[in-house]
C-alpha positions in Angstrom: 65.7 95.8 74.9 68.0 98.5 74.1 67.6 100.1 77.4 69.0 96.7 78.5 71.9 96.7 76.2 72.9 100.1 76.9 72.9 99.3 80.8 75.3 95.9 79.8 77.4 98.6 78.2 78.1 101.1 80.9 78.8 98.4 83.6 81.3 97.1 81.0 83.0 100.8 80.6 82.4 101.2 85.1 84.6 97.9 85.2 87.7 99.1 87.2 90.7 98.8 85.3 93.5 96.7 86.8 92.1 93.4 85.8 95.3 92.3 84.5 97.5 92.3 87.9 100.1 89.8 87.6 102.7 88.6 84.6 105.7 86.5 84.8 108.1 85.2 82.9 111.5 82.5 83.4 113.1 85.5 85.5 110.0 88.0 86.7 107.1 88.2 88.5 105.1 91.1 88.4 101.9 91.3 90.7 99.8 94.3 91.6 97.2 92.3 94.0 97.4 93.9 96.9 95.5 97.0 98.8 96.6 99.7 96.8 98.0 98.0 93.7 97.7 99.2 90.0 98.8 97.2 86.9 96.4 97.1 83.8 98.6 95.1 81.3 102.2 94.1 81.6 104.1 92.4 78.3 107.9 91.1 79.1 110.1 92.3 76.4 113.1 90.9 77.3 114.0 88.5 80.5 115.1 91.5 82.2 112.5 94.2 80.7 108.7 94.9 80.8 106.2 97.4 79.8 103.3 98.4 81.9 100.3 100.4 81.1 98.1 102.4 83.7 94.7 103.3 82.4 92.8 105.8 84.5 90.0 104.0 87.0 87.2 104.4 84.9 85.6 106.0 82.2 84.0 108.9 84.0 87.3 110.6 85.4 89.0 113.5 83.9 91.7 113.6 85.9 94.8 113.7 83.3 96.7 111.3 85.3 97.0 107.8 86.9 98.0 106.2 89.6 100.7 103.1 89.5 101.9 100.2 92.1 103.3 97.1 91.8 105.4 94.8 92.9 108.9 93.2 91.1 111.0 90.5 91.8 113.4 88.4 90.2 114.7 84.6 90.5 117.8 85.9 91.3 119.7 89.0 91.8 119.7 91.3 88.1 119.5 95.1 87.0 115.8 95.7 85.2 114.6 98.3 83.1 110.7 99.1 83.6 108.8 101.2 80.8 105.7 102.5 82.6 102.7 103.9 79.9 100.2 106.4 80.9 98.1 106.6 77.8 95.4 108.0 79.0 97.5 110.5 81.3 100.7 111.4 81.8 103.8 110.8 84.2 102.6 112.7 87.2 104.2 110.9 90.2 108.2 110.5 90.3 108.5 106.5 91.6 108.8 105.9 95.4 110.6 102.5 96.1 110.5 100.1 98.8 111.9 96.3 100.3 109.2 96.1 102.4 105.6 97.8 101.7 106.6 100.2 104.7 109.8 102.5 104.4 109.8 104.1 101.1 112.3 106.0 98.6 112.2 108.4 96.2 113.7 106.3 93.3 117.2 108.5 92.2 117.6 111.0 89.5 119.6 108.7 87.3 117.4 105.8 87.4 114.2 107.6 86.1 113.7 108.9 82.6 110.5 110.7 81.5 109.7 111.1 78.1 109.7 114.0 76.3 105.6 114.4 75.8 105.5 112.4 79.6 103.6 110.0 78.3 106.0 107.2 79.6 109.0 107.3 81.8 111.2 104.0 82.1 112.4 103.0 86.0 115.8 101.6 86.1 116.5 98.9 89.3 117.8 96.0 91.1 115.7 93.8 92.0 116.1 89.9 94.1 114.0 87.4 95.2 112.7 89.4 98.0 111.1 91.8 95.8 111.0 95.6 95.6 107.2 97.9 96.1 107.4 100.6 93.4 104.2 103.1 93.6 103.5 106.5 92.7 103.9 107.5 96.2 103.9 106.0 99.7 101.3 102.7 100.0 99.3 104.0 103.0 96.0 102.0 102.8 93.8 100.1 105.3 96.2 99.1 107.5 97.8 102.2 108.1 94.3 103.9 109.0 94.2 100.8 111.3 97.1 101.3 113.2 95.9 105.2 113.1 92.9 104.5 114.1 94.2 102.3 117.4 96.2 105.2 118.4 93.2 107.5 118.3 91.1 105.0 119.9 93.2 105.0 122.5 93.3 108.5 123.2 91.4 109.8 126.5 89.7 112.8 124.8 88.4 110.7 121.4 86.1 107.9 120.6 86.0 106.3 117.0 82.8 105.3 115.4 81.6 104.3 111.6 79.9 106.7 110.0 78.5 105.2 107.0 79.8 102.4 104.8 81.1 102.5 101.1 79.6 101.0 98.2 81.5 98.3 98.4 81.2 97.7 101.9 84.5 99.1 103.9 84.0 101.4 106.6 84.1 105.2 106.8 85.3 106.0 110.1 85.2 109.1 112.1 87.4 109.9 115.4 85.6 112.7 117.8 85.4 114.7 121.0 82.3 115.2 123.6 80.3 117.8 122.3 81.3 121.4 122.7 79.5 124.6 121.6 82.1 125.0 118.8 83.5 122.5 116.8 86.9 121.5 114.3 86.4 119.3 111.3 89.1 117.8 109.6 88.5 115.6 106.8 91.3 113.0 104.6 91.8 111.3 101.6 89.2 112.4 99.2 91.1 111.9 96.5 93.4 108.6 96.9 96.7 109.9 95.3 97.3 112.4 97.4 99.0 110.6 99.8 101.1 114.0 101.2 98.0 115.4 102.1 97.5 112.3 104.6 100.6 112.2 105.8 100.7 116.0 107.0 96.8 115.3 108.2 98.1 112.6 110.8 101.0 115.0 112.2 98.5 118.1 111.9 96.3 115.5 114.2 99.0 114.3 116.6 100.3 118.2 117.8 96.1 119.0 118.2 96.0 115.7 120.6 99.2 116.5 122.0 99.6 117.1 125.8 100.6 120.6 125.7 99.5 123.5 127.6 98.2 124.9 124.2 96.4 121.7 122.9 94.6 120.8 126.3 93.1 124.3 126.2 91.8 124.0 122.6 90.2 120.5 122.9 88.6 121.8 126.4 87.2 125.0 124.1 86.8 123.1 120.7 84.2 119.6 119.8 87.1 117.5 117.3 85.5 115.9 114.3 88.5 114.1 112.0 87.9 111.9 109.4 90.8 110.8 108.3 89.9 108.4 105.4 86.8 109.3 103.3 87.4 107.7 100.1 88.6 104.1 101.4 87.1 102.1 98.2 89.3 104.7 96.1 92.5 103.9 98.0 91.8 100.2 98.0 91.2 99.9 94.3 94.6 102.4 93.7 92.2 104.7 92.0 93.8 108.4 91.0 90.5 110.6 91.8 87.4 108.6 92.0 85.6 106.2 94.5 83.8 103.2 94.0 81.0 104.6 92.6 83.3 106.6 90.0 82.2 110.2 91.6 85.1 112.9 92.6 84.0 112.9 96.6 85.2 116.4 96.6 82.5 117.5 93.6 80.0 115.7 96.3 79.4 118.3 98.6 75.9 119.6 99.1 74.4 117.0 96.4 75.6 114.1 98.6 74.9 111.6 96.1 77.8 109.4 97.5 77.8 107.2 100.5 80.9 108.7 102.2 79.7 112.4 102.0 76.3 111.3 103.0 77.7 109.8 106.0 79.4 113.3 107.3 76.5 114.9 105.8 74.5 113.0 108.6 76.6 113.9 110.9 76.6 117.0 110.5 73.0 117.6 110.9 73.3 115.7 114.0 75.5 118.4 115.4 73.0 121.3 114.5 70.5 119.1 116.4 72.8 118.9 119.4 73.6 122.6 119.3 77.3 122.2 118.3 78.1 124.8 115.6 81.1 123.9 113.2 84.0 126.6 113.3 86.6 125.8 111.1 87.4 122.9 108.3 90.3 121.6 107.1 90.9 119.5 103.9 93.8 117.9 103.3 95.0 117.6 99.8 97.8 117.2 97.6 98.6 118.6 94.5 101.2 119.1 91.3 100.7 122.3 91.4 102.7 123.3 93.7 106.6 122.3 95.0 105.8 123.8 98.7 102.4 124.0 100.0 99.1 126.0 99.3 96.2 126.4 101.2 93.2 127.8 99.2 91.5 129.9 101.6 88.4 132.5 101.5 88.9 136.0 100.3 89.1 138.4 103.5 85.6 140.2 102.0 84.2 137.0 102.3 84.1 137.9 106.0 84.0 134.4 107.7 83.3 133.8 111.3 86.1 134.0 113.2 87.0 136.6 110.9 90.1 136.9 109.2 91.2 133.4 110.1 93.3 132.6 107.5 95.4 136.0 107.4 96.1 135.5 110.8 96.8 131.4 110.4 99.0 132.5 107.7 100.8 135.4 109.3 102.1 133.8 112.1 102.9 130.3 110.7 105.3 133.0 108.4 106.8 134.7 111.5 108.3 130.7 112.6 109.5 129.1 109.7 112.1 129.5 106.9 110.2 127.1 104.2 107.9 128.7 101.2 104.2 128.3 101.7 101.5 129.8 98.9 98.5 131.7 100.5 95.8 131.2 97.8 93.0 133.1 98.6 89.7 132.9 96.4 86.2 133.6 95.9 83.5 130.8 95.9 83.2 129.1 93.0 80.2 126.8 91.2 82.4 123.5 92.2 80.6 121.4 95.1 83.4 120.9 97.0 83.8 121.0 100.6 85.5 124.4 100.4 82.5 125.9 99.1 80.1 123.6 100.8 81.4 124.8 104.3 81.9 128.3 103.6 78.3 128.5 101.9 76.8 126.5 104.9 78.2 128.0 108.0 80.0 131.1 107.1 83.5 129.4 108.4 86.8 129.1 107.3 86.9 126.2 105.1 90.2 125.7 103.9 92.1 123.2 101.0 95.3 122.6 102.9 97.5 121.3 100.0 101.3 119.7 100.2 103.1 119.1 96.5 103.1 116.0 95.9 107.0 116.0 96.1 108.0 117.8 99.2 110.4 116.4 101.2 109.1 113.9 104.1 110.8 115.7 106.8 110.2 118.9 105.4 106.2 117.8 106.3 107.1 116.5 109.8 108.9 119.4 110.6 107.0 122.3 109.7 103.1 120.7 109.8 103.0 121.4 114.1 103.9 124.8 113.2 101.0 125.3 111.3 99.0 123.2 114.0 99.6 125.1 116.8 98.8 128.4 114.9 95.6 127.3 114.0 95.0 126.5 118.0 96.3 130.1 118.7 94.2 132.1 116.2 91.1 129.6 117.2 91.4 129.8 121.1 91.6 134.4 120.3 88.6 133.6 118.4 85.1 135.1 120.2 82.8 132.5 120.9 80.2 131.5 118.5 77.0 133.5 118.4 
């Protein structure tokens, strides 16, 4: 019986938080049921004021932050003030705003105020009937991977296929090349508020399926492997680290107890069977630890085949652009992530490739084919795998 009791009690505590999705009042509507959306409890305190809490996604995480999105609108046109809690967290993301779930904003300087322990921070607006998104950062969820996906579909070098399925049923998708000898993998969206990280994956993607001189030669040399959305129940729920089955994908590596890493775990082994040998992976991440970008690399006495990849990556990305990157290299640790995974595996370059969670847009449009087609140049100089 108590065994019973015990399992009542942990599906209670696995019960994803945002239950509580929608409030309204005479003026207000608040609803966070959409693909992406987080709300767990909104009280009105005035017509023109609410507080909202954001819990983290379940009780497992220890991620000391959580993600938010909603959307507000009013009965008429009106100034609102918005107090956001983060009890079990803090005030990580700085609001991004938008009329129409697309084309986002950073909200302004003036309109945001964090509190002095960041345990809250109150959003200042105007808001209509039409309604305005407000999120921690840019909504891209399933349909976004869908209209990705299309594009990639379409592409004469790729074919798309599903790769496994999440616990709770969606998709995980993989886009790849006819087999070569050597092959890329790029992988997306482990973690689901990381939403730079996807956004400089997709342009990272485009310049490597470009029709340049320089791309055509690296897809004829290199097998593609990109998996551009790993942890779709994460993104769907609006979940800060976790996926449906309340497991950090990127702690997943090598135990593959998870659905999505068993699924490029599978394929994977398929590869050796095929005699394609992986040469290079790229995560792609993003992080508050940084106001640039960082890419956690191997140490150079790690000696990874092609050797000295990332010094040379790194060296002549900084030779072509004015903007601040971090080069963080660092010895394997205990964590079962893909870093180590891939390293430990294969002996490759198996890089976190890491944008803070505030650079500019632009700034990641502009300077990710820089760092694209310096990968292809250090990769295409590479000898060929033994």
């Amino acid at each position: 019986m108590l065994r019973y009791v015990l399992t009542f009690v942990l599906l209670l505590l696995a019960i994803p938080a945002g239950a509580n999705s929608y409030c309204e009042n005479t003026t207000l509507s608040i609803d966070a049921r959409f693909d992406g959306g987080r709300l767990d409890q909104c009280k009105f305190t005035s017509e023109n004021a609410a507080e909202l809490t954001f819990r983290n996604e379940d009780f497992k995480v220890d991620s000391a932050f959580a993600w938010f999105a909603f959307r507000i609108a009013a009965r008429d046109s009106r100034s609102v003030e918005v107090v956001m809690h983060f009890p079990d967290s803090y005030a990580r993301f700085w609001p991004k705003l938008s009329r129409d779930g697309k084309t986002w904003t950073r909200a302004g300087d003036d309109d945001v105020e964090r509190s002095e322990v960041g345990k809250s921070m109150t959003l200042r607006l105007d808001v209509d009937e039409r309604g305005t998104w407000v999120s921690a950062q840019e909504l891209l969820t399933q349909a976004w991977y869908d209209d990705w996906f299309a594009q990639l579909d379409a592409h004469f070098d790729l074919e798309t296929a599903v790769i496994g399925e999440s616990s709770q049923g969606r998709s995980i998708r993989m886009a790849s090349s006819d087999d070569k000898p050597e092959a890329i993998l790029l992988i997306g969206r482990q973690h689901p508020v990381e939403v730079p990280g996807a956004i400089a994956m997709r342009e990272f993607v485009n310049v490597v399926l470009g029709t340049s001189k320089l791309a055509r030669e690296f897809r004829q040399r290199y097998m593609l492997l990109i998996v551009p959305l790993i942890n779709p129940d994460g993104v769907a729920n609006g979940n800060a680290r976790h996926n449906a089955g309340l497991t950090d994908l990127n702690r997943d590596w090598g135990p593959f107890t998870q659905p999505e890493t068993q699924g490029v775990a599978k394929v994977l082994n398929g590869l050796e069977e095929r005699g394609v040998t992986p040469r290079l992976m790229l995560d792609f991440h993003a992080t508050k630890m940084s106001p640039t970008m960082t890419f956690y690399t191997q140490v150079p006495e790690d000696n990874t085949n092609p050797e000295l990849f990332a010094t040379r990556w790194m060296s002549r990305v900084d030779e072509r652009i004015d903007f601040d990157f971090t080069h963080d290299p660092r010895p394997p640790s205990d964590l079962d992530n893909a870093k180590n995974y891939f390293f430990a595996r294969y002996g490759i370059p198996a890089i976190t490739y890491e944008i803070g969670d505030e650079v500019d847009r632009e700034a990641i449009h502009k300077y990710t084919p820089v760092f694209a087609e310096e990968m292809m140049r250090v990769m295409l100089a590479a000898p060929n795998a033994e």
